[in-house]
Legacy VTK file of the C-alpha trace (Angstrom):
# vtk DataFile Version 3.0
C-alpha trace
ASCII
DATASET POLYDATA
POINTS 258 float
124.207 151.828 37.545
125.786 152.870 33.970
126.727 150.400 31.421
129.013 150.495 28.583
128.770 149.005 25.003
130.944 147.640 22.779
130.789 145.449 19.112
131.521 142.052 18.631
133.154 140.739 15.447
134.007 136.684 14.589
134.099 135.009 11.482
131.231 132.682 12.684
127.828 133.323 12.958
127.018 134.575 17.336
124.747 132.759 19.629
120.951 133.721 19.891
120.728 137.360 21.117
117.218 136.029 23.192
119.337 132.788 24.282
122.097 135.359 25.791
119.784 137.513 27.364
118.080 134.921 28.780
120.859 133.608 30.363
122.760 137.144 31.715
119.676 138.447 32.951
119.162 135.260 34.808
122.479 135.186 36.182
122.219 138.933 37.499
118.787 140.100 37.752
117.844 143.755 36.825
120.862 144.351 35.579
119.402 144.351 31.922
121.757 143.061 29.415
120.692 143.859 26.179
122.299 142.547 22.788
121.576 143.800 18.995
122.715 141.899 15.932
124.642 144.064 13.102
125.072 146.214 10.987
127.449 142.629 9.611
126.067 139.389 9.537
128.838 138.492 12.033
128.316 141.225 14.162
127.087 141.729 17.753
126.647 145.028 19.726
126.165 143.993 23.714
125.152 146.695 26.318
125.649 145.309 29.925
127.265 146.558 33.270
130.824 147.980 33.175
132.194 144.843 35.765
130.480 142.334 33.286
131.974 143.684 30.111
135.123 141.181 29.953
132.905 138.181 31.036
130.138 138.684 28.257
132.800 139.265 26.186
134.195 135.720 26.716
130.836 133.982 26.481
130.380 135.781 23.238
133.333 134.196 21.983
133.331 130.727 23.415
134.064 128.096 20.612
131.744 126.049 22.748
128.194 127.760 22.185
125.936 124.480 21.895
124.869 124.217 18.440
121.134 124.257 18.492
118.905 126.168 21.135
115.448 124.874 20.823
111.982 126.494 22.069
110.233 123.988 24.690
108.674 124.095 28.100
111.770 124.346 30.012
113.276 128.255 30.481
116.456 126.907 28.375
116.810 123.936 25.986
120.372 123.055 24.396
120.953 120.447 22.246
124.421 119.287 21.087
123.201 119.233 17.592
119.901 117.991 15.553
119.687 114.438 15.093
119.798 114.705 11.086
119.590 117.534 8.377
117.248 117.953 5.070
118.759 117.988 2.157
119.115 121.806 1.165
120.052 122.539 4.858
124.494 122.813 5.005
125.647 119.435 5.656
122.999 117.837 4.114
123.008 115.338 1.266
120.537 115.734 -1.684
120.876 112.569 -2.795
119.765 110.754 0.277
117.183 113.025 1.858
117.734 113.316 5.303
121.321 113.318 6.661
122.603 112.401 10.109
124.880 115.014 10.880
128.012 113.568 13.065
125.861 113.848 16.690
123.353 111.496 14.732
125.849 109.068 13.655
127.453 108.930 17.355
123.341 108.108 18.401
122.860 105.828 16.309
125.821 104.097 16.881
125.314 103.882 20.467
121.642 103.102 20.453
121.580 100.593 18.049
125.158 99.229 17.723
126.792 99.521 21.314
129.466 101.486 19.950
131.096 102.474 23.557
133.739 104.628 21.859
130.230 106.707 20.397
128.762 106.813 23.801
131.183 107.831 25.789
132.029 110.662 23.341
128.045 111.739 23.368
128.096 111.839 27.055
131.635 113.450 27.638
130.136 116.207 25.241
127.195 116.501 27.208
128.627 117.052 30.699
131.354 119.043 29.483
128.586 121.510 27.664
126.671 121.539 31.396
129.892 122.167 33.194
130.817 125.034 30.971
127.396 127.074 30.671
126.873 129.612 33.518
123.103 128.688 33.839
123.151 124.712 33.820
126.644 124.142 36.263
124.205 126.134 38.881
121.481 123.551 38.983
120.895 121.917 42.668
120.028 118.509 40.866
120.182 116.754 37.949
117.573 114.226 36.668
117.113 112.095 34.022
113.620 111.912 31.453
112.180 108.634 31.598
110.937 106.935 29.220
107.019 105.791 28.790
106.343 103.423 30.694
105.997 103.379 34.286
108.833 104.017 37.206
111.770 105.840 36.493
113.848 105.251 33.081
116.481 102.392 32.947
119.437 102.401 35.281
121.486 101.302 32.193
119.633 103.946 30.138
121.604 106.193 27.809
119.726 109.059 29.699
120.392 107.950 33.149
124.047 107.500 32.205
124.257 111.449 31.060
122.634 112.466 34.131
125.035 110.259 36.622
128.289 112.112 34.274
126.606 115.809 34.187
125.553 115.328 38.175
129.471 114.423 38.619
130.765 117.321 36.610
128.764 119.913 38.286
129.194 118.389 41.685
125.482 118.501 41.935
122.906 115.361 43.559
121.280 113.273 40.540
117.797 112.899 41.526
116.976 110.773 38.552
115.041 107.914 40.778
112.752 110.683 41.901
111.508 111.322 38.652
109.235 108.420 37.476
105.873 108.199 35.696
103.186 107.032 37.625
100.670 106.378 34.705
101.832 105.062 31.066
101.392 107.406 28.136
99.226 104.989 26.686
96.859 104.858 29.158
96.379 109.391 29.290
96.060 108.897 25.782
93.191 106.677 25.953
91.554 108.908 28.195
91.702 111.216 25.355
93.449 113.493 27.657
96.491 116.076 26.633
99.701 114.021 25.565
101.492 112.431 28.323
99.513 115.152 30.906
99.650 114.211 34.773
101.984 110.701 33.707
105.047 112.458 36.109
105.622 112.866 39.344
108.786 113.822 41.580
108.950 112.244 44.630
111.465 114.661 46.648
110.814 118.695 47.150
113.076 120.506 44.789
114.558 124.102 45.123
116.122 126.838 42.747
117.326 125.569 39.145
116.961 122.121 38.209
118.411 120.707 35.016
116.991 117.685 32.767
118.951 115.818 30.430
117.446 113.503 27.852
119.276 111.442 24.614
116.757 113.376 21.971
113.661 115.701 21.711
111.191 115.922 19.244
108.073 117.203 19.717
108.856 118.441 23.028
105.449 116.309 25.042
108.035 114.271 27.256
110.205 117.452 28.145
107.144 119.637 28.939
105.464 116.709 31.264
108.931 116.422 33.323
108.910 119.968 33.241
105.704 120.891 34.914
106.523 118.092 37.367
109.647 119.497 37.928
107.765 122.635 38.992
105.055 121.074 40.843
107.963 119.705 42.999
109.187 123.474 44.157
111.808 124.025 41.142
112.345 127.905 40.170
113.817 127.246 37.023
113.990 124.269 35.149
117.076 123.942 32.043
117.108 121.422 29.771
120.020 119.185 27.738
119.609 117.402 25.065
121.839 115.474 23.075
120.099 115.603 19.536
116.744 117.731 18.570
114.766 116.606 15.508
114.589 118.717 12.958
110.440 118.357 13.193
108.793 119.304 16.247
109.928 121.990 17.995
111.625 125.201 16.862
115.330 124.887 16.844
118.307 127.482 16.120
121.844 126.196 14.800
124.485 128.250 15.197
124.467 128.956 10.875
120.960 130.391 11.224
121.217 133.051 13.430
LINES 1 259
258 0 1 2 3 4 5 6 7 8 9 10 11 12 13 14 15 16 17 18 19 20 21 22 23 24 25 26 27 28 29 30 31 32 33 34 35 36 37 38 39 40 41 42 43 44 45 46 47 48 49 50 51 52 53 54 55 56 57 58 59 60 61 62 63 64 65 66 67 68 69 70 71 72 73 74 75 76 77 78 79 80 81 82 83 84 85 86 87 88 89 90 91 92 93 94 95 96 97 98 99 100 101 102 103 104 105 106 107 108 109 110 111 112 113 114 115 116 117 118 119 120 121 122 123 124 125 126 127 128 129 130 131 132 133 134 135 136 137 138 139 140 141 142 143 144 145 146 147 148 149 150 151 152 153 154 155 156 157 158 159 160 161 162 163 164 165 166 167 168 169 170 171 172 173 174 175 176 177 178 179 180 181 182 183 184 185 186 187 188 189 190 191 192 193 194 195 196 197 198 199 200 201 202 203 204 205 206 207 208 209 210 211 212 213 214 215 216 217 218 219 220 221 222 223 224 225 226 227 228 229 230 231 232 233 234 235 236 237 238 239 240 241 242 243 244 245 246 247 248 249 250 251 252 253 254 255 256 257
């Protein structure tokens, strides 16, 4: 099967090229979409087949693109935006250190000052994100991450409420009662054991692509636990969304970086 190429030109920086090709070449295996930045900052040069040229062209240009893909456990992590910015990053104030950035505000305000304006803006981003990527509005089931302690994570949960909203949008089951820990962080990290190993377990089989949503990631221990029980369950792929990534822990990609 031949392919055809053709150059990309915005006047904002393009999604990750491994991000894109992760997600094409998931989408239609072997067909081996291939994308090369340049020769301008702003430019992108995709190869794919002839009856996918129009569609890659539109995902290239989606205002949408999530603004930060992160590298975790899961075979795709998006997060909305990071939580809060350093100082010399664009956005950030030097005279306060570390800067929420407008996803960190909307947090914050939820989390700590009910702000039900804030939430339901964080969570209507969320599904709409899911709905609108061609990897995460194929998942058979949506569950929430819970939180450290045992049994699944708080009906009432900021998490929980994502997952019920993304489940709806994408017409999928949420499965987020399935997914509880059975042992307390605290208690595999007294047994000196890897952080949070073995603490989750999914009690249903699962099948094909499976996506997790979670209110923030930082060092990526929780995700990569729910993962691997995600797996253990019979999940072929496992997605991730997130609605704010530190800017420690893992590695994360804004939109202005790439």
């Amino acid at each position: 099967m031949g392919t055809v190429s053709f150059t990309i030109r915005t006047r904002s920086i393009l999604p990750h090229q491994s991000n894109l090709e992760a997600v094409l070449n998931a989408i239609s295996p072997g067909s081996g979409f291939r994308f090369a930045y340049g020769p301008r900052p702003n430019e992108m040069t995709a190869t794919v087949p002839p009856r996918w040229a129009q569609d890659v062209a539109r995902l290239l240009l989606l205002h949408q693109w999530p603004r930060v893909t992160a590298i975790t456990a899961a075979d795709l992590t998006l997060a909305l935006d990071f939580y809060s910015l350093p100082p010399d990053r664009p956005g950030g104030d030097p005279g306060d250190g570390f800067q929420r950035t407008s996803t960190g505000e909307r947090m914050n305000a939820a989390k700590y000052g009910g702000d039900q304006e804030a939430l339901e803006a964080l969570i209507t981003d969320a599904a709409s994100l899911a709905a609108n990527h061609p990897l995460f509005r194929r998942a058979k089931a949506v569950m929430a991450v819970p939180g450290h302690l045992a049994g699944p994570g708080p009906v009432d949960g900021l998490p929980r409420r994502i997952a019920q909203r993304v489940a709806r949008r994408l017409q999928t089951d949420d499965l987020s009662d399935r997914l509880q820990r059975v042992r307390p962080v605290s208690e595999a990290k007294a047994r000196g054991e890897m952080p949070q190993a073995g603490t989750m377990e999914v009690f249903t089989g699962l099948r094909g692509e499976v996506l997790l949503v979670d209110d923030a990631l930082g060092q990526g221990h929780t995700l990569a636990e729910a993962c691997r029980a995600a797996r253990q369950a019979g999940a072929e792929r496992v997605y991730s969304l997130v609605l704010a990534k530190d800017w420690t822990g893992t590695r994360g990609f804004r939109k202005e970086d790439l």
